[in-house]
PyMOL commands that place a pseudoatom at each C-alpha (Angstrom):
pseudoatom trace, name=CA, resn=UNK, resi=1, chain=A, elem=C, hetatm=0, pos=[3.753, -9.691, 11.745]
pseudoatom trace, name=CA, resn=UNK, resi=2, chain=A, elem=C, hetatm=0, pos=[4.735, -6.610, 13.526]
pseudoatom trace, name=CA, resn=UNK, resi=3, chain=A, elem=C, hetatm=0, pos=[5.262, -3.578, 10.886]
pseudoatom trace, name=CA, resn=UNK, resi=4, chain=A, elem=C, hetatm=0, pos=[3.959, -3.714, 7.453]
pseudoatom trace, name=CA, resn=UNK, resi=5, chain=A, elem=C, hetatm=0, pos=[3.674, -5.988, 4.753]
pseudoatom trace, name=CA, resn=UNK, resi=6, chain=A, elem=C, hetatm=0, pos=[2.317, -5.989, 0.993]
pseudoatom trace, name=CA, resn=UNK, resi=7, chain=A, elem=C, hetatm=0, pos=[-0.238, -7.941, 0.143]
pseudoatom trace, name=CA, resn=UNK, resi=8, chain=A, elem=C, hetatm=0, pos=[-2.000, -8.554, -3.748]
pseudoatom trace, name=CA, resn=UNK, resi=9, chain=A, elem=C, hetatm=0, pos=[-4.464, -11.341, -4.652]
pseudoatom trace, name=CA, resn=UNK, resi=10, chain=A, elem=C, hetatm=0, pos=[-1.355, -14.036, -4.688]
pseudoatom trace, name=CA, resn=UNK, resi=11, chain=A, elem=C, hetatm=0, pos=[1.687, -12.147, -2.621]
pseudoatom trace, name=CA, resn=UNK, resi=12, chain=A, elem=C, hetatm=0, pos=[2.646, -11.602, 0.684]
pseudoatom trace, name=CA, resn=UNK, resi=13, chain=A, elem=C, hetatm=0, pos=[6.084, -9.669, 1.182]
pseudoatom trace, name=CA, resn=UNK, resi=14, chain=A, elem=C, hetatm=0, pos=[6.629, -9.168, 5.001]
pseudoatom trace, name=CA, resn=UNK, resi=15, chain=A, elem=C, hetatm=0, pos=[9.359, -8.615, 4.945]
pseudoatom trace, name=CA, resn=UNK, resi=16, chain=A, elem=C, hetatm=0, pos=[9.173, -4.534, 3.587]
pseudoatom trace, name=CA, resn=UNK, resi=17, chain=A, elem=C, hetatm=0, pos=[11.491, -2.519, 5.357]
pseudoatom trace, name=CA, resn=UNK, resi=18, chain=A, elem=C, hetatm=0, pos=[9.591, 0.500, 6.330]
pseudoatom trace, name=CA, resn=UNK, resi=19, chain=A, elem=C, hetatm=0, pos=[7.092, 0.065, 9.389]
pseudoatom trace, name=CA, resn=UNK, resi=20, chain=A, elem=C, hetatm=0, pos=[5.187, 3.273, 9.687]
pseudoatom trace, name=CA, resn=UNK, resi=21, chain=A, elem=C, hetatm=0, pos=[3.907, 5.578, 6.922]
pseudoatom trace, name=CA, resn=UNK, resi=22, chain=A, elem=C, hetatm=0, pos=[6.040, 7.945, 7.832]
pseudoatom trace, name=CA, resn=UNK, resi=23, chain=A, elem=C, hetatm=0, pos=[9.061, 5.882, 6.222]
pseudoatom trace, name=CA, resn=UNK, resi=24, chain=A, elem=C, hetatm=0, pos=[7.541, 5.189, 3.458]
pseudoatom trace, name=CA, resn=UNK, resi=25, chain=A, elem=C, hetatm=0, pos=[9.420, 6.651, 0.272]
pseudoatom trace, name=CA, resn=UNK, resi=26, chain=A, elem=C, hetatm=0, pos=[10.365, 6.452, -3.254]
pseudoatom trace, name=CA, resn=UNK, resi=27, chain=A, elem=C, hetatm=0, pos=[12.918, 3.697, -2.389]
pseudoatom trace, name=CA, resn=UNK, resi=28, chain=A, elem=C, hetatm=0, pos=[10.716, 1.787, -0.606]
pseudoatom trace, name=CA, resn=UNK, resi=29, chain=A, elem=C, hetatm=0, pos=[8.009, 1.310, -3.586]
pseudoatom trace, name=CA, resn=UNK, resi=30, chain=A, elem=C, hetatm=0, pos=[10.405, -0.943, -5.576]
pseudoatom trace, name=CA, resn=UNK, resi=31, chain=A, elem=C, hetatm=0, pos=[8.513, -4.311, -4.698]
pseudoatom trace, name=CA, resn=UNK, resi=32, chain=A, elem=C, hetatm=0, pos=[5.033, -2.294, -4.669]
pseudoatom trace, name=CA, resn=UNK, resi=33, chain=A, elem=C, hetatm=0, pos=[6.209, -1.453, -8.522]
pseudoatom trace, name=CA, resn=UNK, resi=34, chain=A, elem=C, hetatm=0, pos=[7.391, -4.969, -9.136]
pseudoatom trace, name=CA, resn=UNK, resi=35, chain=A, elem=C, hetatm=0, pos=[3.645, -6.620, -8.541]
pseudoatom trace, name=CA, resn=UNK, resi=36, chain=A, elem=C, hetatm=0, pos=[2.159, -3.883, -11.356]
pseudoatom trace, name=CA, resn=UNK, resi=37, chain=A, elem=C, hetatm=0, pos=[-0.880, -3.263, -9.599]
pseudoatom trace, name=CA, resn=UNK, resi=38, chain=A, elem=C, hetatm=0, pos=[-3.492, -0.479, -10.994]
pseudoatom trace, name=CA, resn=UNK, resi=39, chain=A, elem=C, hetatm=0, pos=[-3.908, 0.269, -7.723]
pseudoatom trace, name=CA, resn=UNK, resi=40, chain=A, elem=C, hetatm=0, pos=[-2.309, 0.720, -4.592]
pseudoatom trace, name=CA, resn=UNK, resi=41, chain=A, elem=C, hetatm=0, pos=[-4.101, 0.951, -1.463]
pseudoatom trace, name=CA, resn=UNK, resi=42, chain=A, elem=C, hetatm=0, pos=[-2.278, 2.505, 1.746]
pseudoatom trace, name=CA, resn=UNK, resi=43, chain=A, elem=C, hetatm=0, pos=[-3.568, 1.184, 5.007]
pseudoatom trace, name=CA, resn=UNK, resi=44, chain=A, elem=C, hetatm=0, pos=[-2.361, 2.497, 7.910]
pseudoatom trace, name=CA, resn=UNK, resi=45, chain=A, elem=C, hetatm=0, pos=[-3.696, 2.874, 11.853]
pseudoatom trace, name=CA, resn=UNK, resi=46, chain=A, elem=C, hetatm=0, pos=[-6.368, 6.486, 12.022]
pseudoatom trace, name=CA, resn=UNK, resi=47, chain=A, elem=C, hetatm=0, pos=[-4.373, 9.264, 12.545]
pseudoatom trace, name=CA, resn=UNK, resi=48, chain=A, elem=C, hetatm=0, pos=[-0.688, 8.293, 10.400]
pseudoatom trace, name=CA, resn=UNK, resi=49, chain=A, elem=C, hetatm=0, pos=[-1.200, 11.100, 8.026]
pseudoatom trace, name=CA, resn=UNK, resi=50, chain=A, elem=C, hetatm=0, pos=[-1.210, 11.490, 4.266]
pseudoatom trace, name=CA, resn=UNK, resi=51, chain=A, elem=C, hetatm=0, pos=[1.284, 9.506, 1.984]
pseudoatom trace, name=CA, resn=UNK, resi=52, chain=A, elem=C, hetatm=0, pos=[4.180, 11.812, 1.314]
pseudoatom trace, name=CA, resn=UNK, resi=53, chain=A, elem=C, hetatm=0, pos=[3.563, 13.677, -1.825]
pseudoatom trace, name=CA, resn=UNK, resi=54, chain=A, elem=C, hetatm=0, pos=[7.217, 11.968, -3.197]
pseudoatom trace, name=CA, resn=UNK, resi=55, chain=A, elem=C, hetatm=0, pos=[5.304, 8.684, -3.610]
pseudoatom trace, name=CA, resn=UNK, resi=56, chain=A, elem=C, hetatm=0, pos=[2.165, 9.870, -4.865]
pseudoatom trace, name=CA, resn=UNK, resi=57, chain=A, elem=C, hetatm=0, pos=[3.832, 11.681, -7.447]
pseudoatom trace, name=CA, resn=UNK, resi=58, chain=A, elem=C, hetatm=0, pos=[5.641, 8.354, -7.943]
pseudoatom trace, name=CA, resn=UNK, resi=59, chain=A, elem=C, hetatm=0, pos=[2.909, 6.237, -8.462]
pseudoatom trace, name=CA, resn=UNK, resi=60, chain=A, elem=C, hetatm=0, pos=[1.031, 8.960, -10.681]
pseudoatom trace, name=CA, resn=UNK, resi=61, chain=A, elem=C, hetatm=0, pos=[3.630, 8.579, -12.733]
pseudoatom trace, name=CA, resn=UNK, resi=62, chain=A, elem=C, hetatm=0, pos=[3.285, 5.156, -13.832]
pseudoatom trace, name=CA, resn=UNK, resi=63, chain=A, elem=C, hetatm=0, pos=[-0.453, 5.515, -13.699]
pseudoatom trace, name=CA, resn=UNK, resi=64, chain=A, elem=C, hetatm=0, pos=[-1.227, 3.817, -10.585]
pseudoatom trace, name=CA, resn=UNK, resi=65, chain=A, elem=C, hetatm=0, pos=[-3.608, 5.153, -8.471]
pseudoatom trace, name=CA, resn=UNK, resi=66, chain=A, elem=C, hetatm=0, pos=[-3.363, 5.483, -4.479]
pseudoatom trace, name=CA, resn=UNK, resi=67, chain=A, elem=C, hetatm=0, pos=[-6.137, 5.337, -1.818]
pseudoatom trace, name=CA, resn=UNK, resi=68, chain=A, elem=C, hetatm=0, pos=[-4.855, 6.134, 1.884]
pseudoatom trace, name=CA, resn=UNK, resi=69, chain=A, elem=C, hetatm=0, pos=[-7.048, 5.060, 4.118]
pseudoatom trace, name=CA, resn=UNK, resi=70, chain=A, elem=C, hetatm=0, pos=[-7.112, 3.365, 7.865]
pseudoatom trace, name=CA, resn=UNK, resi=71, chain=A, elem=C, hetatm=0, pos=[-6.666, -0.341, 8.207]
pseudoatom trace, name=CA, resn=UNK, resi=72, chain=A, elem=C, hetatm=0, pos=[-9.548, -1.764, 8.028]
pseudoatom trace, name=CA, resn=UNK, resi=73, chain=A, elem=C, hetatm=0, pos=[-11.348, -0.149, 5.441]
pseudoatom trace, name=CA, resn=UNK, resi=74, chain=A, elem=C, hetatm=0, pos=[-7.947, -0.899, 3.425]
pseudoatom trace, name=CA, resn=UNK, resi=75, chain=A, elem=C, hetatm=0, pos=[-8.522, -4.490, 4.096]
pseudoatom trace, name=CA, resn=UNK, resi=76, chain=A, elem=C, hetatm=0, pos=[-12.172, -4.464, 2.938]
pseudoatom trace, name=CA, resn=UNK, resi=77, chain=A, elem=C, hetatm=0, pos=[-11.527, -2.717, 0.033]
pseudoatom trace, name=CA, resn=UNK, resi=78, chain=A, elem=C, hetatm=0, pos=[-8.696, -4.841, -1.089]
pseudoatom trace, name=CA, resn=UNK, resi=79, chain=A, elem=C, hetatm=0, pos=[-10.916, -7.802, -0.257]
pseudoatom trace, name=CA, resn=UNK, resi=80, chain=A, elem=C, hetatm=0, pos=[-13.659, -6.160, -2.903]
pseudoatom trace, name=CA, resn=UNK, resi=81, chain=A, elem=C, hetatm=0, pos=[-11.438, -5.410, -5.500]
pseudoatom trace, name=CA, resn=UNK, resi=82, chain=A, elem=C, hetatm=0, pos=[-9.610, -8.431, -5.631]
pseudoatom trace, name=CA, resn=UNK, resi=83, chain=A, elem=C, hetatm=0, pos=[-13.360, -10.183, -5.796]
pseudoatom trace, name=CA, resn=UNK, resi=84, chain=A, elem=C, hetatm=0, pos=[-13.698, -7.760, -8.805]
pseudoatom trace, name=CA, resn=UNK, resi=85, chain=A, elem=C, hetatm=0, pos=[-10.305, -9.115, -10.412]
pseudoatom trace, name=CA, resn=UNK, resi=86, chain=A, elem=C, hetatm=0, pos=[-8.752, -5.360, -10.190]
pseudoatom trace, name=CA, resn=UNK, resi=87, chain=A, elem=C, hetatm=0, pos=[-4.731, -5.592, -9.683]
pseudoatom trace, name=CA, resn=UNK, resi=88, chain=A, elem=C, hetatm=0, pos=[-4.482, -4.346, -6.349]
pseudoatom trace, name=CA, resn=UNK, resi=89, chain=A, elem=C, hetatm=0, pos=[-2.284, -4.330, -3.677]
pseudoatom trace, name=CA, resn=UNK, resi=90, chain=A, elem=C, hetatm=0, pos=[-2.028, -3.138, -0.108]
pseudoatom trace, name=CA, resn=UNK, resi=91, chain=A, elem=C, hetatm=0, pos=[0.496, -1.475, 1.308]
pseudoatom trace, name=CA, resn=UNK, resi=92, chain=A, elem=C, hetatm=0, pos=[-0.257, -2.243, 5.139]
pseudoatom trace, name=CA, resn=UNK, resi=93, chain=A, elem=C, hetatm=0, pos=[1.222, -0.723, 8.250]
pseudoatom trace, name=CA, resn=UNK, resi=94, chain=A, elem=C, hetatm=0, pos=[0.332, -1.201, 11.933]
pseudoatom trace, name=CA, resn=UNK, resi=95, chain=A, elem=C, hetatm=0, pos=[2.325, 1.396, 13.620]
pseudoatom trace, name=CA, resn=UNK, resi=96, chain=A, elem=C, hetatm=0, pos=[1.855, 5.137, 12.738]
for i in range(1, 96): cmd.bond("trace and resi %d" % i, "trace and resi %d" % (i + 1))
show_as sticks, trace
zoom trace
């Protein structure tokens, strides 16, 4: 894997079109919506910014909550609340 993928207790989509935060918008949170998490966690390399207000306002909207955070602690996190049965998914990017 070279860009992003999403990733929830049983799903693995690599093949999400945007790579970096940055691209990340409205559009691009169809198969995020699709997987009905409760919450989405944004993991992204230190330093790639906040997710764009457009897709926070987004998920707010259908009462999914968003955690941006780097990488790893993404990865941890998702690993805890999956152990806790939460619906979560990751929305995971290795470029900025």
């Amino acid at each position: 894997m070279v860009g992003s993928c999403i990733v929830t207790a049983d799903t693995l989509i690599t093949d999400w079109q945007p790579r970096a935060p940055a691209e990340l918008g409205v559009a691009e949170l169809a198969p995020l919506l699709a997987l009905a998490p409760q919450i989405v966690l944004l993991g992204a390399p230190v330093g790639s910014g906040p997710a764009p207000p457009g897709v926070r306002a987004a998920l707010a909207a259908q009462g999914i909550g968003l955690e941006v955070m780097d990488l790893g602690a993404a990865c941890r996190t998702f690993n805890i609340l999956v152990q806790e049965e939460r619906r979560v998914a990751a929305a995971l990017f290795l470029k900025k």
